[in-house]
C-alpha positions in Angstrom: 30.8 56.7 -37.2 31.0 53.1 -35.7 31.9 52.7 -31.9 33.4 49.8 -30.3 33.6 49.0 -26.8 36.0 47.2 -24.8 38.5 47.5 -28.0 41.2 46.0 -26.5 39.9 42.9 -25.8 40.3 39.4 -27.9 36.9 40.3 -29.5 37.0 43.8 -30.0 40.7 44.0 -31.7 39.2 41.6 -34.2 36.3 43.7 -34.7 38.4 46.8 -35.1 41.1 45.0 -37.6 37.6 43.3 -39.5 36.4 47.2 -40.0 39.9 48.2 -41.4 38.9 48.2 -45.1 34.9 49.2 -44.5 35.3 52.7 -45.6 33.1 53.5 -42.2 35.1 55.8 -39.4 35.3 53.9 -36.0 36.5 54.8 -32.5 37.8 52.3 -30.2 37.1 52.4 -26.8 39.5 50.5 -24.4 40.3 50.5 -21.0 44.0 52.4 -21.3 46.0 53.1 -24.3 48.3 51.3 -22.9 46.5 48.2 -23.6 47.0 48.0 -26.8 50.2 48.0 -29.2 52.1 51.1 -30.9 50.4 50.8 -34.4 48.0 48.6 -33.5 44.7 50.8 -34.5 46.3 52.7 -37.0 43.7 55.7 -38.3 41.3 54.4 -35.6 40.4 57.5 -33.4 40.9 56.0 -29.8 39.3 56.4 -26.4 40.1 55.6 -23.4 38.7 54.9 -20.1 35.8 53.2 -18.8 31.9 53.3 -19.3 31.2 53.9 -15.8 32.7 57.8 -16.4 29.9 59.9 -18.5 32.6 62.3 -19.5 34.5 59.5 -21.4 31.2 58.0 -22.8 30.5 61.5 -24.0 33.9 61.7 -26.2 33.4 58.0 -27.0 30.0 58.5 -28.7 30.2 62.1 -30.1 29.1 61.5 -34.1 28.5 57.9 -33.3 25.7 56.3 -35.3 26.2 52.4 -34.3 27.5 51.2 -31.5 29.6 47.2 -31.2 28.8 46.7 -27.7 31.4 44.3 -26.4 32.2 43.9 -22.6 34.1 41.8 -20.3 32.4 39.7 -17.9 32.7 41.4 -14.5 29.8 41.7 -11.7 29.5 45.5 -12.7 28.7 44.6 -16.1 25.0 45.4 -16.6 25.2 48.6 -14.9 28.2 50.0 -17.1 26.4 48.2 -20.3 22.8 50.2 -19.2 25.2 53.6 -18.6 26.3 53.2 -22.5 23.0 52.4 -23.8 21.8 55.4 -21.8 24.4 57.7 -23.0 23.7 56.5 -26.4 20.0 57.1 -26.6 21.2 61.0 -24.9 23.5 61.7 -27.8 21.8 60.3 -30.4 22.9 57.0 -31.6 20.5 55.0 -33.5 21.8 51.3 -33.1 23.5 48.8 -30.9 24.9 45.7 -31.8 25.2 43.7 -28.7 27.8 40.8 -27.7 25.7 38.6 -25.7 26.0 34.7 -25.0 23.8 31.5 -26.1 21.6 29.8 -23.5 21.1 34.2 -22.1 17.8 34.2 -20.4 16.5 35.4 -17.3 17.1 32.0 -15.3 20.4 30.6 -16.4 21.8 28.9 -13.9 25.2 31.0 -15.1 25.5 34.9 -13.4 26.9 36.1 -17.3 23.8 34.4 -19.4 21.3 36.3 -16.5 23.6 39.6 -16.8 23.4 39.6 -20.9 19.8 38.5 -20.6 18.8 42.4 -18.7 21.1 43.9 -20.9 19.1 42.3 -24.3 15.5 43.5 -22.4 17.1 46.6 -21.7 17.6 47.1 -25.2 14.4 45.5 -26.8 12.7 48.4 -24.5 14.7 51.2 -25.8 14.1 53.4 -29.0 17.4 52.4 -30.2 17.4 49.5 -33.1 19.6 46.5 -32.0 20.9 43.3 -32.9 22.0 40.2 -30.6 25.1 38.3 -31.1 24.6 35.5 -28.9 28.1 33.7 -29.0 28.9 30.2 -27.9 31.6 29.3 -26.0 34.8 30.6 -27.6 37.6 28.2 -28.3 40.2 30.2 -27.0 39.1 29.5 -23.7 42.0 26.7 -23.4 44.6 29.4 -23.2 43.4 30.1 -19.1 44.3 26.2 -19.3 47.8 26.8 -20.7 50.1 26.1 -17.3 48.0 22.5 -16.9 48.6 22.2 -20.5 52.0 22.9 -20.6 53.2 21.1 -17.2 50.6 18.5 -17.0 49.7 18.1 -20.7 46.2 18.2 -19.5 43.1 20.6 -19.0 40.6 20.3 -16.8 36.6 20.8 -16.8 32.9 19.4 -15.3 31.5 18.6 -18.5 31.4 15.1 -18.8 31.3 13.4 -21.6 28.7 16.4 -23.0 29.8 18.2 -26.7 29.4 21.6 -27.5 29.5 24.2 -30.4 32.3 26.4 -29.2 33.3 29.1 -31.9 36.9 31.0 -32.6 36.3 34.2 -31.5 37.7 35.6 -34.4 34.6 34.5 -36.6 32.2 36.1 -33.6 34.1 39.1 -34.5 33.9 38.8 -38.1 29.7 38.5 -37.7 29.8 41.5 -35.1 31.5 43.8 -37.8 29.8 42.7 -40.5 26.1 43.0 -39.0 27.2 46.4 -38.1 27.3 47.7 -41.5 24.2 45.8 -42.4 21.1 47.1 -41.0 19.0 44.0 -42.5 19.7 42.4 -39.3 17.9 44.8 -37.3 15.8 43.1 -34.5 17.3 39.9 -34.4 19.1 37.6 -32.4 21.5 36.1 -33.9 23.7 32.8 -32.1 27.1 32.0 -33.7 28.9 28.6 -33.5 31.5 27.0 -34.4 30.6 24.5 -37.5 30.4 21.2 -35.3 29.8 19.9 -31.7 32.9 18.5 -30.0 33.2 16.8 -26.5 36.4 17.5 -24.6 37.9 14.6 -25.2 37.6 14.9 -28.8 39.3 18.3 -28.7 42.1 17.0 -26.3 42.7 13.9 -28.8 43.0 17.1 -31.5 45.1 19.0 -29.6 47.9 16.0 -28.5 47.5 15.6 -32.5 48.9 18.9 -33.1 50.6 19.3 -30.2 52.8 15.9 -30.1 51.7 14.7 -27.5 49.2 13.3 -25.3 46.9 15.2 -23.9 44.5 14.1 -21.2 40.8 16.2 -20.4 40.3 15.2 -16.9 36.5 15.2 -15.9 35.8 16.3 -12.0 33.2 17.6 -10.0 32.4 21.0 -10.4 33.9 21.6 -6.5 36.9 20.5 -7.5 36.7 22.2 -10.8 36.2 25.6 -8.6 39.1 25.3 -6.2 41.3 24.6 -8.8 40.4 28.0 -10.6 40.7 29.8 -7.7 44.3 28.0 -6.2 44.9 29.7 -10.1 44.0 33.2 -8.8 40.2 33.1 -11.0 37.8 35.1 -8.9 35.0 32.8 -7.1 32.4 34.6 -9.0 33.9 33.6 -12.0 35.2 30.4 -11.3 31.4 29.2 -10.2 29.8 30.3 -13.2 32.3 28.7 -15.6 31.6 25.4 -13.4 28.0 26.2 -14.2 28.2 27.0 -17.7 30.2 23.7 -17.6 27.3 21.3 -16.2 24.9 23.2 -17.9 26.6 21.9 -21.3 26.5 18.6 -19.6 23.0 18.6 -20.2 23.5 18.4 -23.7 21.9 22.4 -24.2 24.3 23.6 -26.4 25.4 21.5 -28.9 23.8 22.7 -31.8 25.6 24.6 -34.8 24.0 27.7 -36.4 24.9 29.0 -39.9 24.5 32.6 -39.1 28.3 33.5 -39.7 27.7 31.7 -43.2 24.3 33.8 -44.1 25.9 37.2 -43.4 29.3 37.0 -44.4 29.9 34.1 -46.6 32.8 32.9 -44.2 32.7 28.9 -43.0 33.6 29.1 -39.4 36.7 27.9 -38.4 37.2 24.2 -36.9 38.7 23.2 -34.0 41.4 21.6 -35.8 42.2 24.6 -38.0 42.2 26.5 -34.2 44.5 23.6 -32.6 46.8 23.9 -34.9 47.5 27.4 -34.3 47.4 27.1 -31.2 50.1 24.4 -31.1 52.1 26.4 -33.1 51.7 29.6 -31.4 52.9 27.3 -28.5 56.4 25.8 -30.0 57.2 29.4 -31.3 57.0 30.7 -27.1 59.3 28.2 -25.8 62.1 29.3 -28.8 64.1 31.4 -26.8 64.4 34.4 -29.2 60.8 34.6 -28.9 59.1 33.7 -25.9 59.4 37.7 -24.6 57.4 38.7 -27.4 54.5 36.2 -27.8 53.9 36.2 -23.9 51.0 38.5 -24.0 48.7 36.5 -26.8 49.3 33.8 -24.5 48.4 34.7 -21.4 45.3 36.7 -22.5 42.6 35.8 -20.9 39.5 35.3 -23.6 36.6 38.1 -23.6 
């Protein structure tokens, strides 16, 4: 039995949907059932609540044998994340597969990279066998952009003039599920990326492309990059460390690719131009009346 946590996120529905034709029983953990659609985990035994409750981690990993550790960023993060791994050891799982992010270590100048990094020494202390997915930064993190986009046909960042790697989220999914059922992978740390380094402005020139449009990436300081997310309702906490994730990739730290989807899957990650075009699409088919009720929710999620 496979568990996944935080199931109803972006990440974990792909993982879930990616383990449909394994053969292998999974649970899905998720906040609420509400969360998710009627149908959507079809003959996936659900679970709901939060890893902060023992009596819910209890149901959640009864059986389990490997666990897709997925979370949301939130400042309670590494104490829920230790409460699973605790849990797990207590009832006798044997693996984690851990969701963490590139540039992780003990003094990134970002809270999340610091709060994965305890959470990856937590687990390289444990008896438990594990393997780190250390994602870049996922391309669907224009959709918290999509009001700019939409009213101002621009987004806006502290990046400079800097490229990154960022990867679709759905192919950090597909390498989660698939190193899950392969225990080769055991004891590594694994970063996936999307299969070239972009700078902003090349992926607003892609995104007016598909779009039809201009669209504009406006460069500020990472003050004003703050008080904008905020004045957007994004909690300080997490409007400074995407500032700081954002001048950190100014430095020029995270534009290297990585073939690690390729090696374990046999999938190319997806480009950014494959992703733009969706996205422009997605974005026509909201604004046709008929429609715009039912795509809301994709988007307005927020990434995880």
């Amino acid at each position: 039995m496979l568990l996944i946590t935080a199931a109803d996120s972006i990440v974990g529905r792909h993982v879930v949907h990616n383990l449909r034709d394994s053969q292998v029983p999974h649970r899905a953990l998720v906040t609420s059932r509400s969360a998710i659609c009627p149908g959507e985990f079809t003959g996936v035994d659900i679970v709901a609540g939060a890893l902060s409750d023992r009596e819910v981690l209890k149901r959640a990993l009864g059986g389990v044998h490997t666990v897709i550790l997925v979370s949301r960023a939130h400042p309670d993060q590494v104490i829920d994340e230790r409460n699973l791994i605790n849990a797990a050891i207590d009832l006798g799982a044997r693996r984690v597969i851990k969701l963490s992010s590139v540039g992780a270590s003990a003094h990134a100048p970002f809270r999340v990279g610091r709060w994965h990094w305890q959470t990856e020494r937590l687990l390289a202390t444990s008896p438990l066998k594990w393997t780190v997915v250390r994602a870049h930064r996922p391309m669907q993190h224009i959709y918290t952009q999509l009001g700019s986009l939409l009213g101002q046909r621009a987004f806006y960042g502290c990046q400079g003039d800097a490229a990154s790697a960022d990867v679709d989220l759905r192919d950090v999914a597909a390498l989660l599920a698939a190193v899950a059922l392969d225990d080769t992978h055991d004891g590594e740390t694994l970063d996936v990326s999307g299969p070239e380094s972009l700078t902003e402005q090349q992926c607003a020139a892609t995104l007016g492309l598909h779009m039809r449009q201009h669209v504009e990436y406006v460069n500020c300081e990472a003050g004003d990059f703050i008080r904008g997310l905020m004045a957007g309702g994004v909690p300080r906490w997490q409007a400074e460390d995407r500032a700081a994730w954002q001048t950190h990739v100014a430095s020029g730290v995270f534009t290297h690719t990585t073939s690690a989807l390729s090696d374990v899957t046999g999938r190319r990650a997806r480009t950014f131009e494959a992703f733009a075009a969706e996205f422009a699409a997605a974005v026509r088919y909201s604004h046709a009346p008929a429609a715009r009720s039912t795509s809301q929710r994709s988007l307005h999620t927020t990434p995880t």
